[in-house]
N, C-alpha and C positions, 0 to 999 in steps of 0.2 A: 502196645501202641506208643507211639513217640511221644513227647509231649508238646511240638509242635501241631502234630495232625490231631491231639487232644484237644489243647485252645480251639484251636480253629472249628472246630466240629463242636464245640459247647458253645462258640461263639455265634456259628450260623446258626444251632437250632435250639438254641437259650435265649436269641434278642431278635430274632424274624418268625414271622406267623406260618406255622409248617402244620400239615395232617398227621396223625396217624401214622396213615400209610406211608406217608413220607419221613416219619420218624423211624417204622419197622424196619423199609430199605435200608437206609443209612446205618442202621445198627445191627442189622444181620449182616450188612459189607464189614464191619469193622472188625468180626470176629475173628476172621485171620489175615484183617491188614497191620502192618504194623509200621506204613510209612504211606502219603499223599498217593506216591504212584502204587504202592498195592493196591488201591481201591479202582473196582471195575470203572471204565469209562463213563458208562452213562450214571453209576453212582457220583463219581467228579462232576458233571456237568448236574447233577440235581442240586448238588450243594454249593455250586456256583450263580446257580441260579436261585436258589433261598438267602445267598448273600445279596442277592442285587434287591428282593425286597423291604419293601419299610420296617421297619421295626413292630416288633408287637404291640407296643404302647400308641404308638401314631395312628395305627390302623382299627383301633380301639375293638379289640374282638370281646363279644358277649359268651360264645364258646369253650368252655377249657378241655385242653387234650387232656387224657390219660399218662399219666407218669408211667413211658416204656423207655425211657433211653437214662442212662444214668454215665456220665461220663466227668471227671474232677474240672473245676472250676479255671480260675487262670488268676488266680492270688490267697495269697494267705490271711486267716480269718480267724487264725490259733486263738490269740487274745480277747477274741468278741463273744460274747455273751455267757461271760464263766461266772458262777453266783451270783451275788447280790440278792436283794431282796424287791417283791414286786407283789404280782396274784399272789393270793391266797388259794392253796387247794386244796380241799379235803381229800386227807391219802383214803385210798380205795385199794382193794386187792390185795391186802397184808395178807389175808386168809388163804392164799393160793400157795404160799409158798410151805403148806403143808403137804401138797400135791405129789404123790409117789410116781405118778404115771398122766399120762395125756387125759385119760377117762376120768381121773379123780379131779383134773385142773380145770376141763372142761364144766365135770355137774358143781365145782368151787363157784366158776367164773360167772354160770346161769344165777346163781344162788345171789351172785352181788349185786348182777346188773337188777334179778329182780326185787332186791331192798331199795337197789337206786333208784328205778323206774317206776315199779309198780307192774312192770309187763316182761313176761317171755321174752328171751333174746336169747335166738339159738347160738352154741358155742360149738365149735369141732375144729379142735387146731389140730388134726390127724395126720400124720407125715413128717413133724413137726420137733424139732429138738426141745425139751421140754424147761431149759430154761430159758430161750428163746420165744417159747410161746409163753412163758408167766409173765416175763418184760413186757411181750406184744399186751396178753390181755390189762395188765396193769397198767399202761398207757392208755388204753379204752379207757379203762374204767376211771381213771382220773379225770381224763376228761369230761369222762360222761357226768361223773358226780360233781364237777361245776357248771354243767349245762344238761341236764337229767332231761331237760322236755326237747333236744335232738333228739329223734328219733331213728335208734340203729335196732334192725331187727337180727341182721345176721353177724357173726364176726366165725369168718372159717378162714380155712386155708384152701388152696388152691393149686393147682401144675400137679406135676409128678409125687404121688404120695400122696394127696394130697386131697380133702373134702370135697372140693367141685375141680371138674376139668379145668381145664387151661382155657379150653376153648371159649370160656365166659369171659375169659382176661388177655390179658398180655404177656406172654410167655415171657418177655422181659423184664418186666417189673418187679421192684419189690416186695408191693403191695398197692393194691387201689382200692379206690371208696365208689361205690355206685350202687346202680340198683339192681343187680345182678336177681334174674326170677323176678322181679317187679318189685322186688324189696329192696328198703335201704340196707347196703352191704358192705362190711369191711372185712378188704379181704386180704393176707397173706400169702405170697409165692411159697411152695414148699422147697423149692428146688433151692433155694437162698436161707430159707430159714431151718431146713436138715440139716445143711453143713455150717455150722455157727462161726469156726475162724474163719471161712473166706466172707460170709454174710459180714462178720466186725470190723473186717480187716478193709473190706469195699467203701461201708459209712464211713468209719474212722479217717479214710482218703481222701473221702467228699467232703466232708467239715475242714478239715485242714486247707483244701485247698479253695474254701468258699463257697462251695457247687449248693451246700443246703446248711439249713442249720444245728442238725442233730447228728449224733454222731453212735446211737445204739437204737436196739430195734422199738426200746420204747419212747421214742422220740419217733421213731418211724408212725407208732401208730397214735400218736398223738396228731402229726399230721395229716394223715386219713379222716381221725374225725374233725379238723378242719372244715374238711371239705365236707361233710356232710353239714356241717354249722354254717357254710356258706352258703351251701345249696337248699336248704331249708329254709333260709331267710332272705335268699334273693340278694346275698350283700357282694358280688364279685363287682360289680361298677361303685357301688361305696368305696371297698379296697383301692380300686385304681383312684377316683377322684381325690381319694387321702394320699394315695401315691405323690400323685402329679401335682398336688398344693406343694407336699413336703420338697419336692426336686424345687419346686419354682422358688422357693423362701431359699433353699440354699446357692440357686444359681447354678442348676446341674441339669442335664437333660435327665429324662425322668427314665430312663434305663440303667445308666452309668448310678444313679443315686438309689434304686433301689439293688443293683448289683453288690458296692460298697457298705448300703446300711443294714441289708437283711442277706439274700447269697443270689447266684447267678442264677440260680432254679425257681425263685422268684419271678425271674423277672421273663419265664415262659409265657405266662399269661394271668391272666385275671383270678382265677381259683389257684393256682399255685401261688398266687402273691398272698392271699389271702390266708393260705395254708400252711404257708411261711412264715408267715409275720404271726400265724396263733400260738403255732407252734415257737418261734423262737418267745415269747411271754408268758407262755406256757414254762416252759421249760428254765427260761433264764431269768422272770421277772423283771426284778429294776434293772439288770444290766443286758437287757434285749434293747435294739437299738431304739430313737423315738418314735423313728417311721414303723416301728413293728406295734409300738404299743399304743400310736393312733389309730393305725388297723386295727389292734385289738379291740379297742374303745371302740371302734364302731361296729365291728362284729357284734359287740356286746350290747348298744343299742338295740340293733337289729333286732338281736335274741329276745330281748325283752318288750320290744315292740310290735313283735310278729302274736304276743302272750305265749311263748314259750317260755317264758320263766315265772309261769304263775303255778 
């Protein structure tokens, strides 16, 4: 794909309010377009028509899609949020990396979550390259050991190879958090996470060009449990009202400012801002931007005011 028909395509369906379905089209046309006019007609006219609407922030949607479309941003973000110091997190998941095989990582990972929790959490990262999935689970589990009272019951894998069908998820995606079986679920593509150099080689592209804030699988799943910390507490309109304060103090409109302080993937909606900004504080600490670690701050509210941190 070009890098014109990239921008352009991160830019309609990164900063206007689109479906689903409307994200699935536009990303099963791309896969063998590699210029404006490869793409079918009425795929052109859908994406023309997603640019004529408002922005996601104006329209103030309560709703968050499903992360199915992963396409690189339209600036570079190299220098943003490389060390420093910030959160504290208890390391979690050292113990997996004695792990000879998928079945020994798996009954590791149950074993941590349940010193973390107190309860069961099924594990099966089955299909799965196996240090791919010690990153995935060790990102869980960091998370989870500074927020123990979200509640994740499942963390598998998914697609081809893979623990649950596709047909639960987004055959595009790299992973998503829902409630897959009525349970809270974080779940893994296998088809992304068997072949580890194009899976590193994909994040590695996105961070660089701003699209998100991590750039390995366990950042990937640090962002999942985001979203379950969002969605537990009710905080994605928190997120945005800390959004759209921070644009107004800087004098920015409130997409352009969350694009530049946190990534373009942010700024799809309400739970990806939120899952963004945990994520980048999570991962970067002090040197996550401030609009990240106000969202943090109030995520963290939340968490402790819902009494999940009791």
């Amino acid at each position: 794909m070009t890098p014109d028909l990239s921008h352009r395509l991160g830019d309609a369906l990164g900063q206007h309010t689109v479906t689903v379905d409307e994200r699935e089209t536009v990303s099963t046309a791309t896969l063998t377009a590699e210029t404006w006019d490869d793409l079918p007609g009425q795929v052109q006219a859908l994406v023309v028509e997603i640019e004529d609407r408002p922005g996601w922030l104006e329209e103030l949607p309560t709703t968050a899609a499903l992360w199915v479309f992963h396409l690189p941003g339209k600036h570079d973000q190299s220098t943003h949020g490389k060390g420093g110091k910030g959160v504290k997190v208890p390391k979690a998941g050292k113990g997996l990396g004695k792990a000879r095989n998928i079945g020994e990582l798996n009954a590791a990972a149950a074993a941590e979550f349940r010193k973390i929790t107190g309860r069961d959490v099924e594990v099966d990262m089955k299909g799965s390259d196996l240090k791919v999935a010690r990153e995935h689970l060790e990102g869980v589990l960091e998370a989870q050991s500074k927020y123990p009272g979200v509640r994740v019951d499942r963390v598998v894998t998914y697609g081809p190879g893979g623990a649950l069908p596709t047909s639960r998820f987004s055959r595009e995606s790299f992973a998503e958090s829902g409630y897959a079986l009525t349970e809270p679920t974080i779940g893994f593509n296998a088809a992304y996470s068997s072949h580890p150099a194009i899976y590193r080689s994909d994040l590695e592209a996105g961070r660089r060009a701003g699209f998100e804030v991590f750039d390995n699988p366990r950042g990937v799943a640090i962002h999942e449990f985001g979203h379950q910390l969002e969605t537990q507490t009710a905080s994605a309109s928190a997120s945005r009202r800390v959004a759209v304060a921070s644009a107004r103090r800087a004098g920015e409109k409130p997409t352009a400012h969350i694009d530049s302080q946190i990534s373009t993937y942010a700024t799809t909606n309400d739970s990806e801002l939120s899952a963004e900004a945990f994520a980048d504080v999570m991962l970067n600490g002090g040197s996550a931007s401030p609009t990240s670690q106000a969202i943090y701050d109030a995520l963290d509210t939340r968490y402790n005011a819902y009494g999940l941190g009791e």
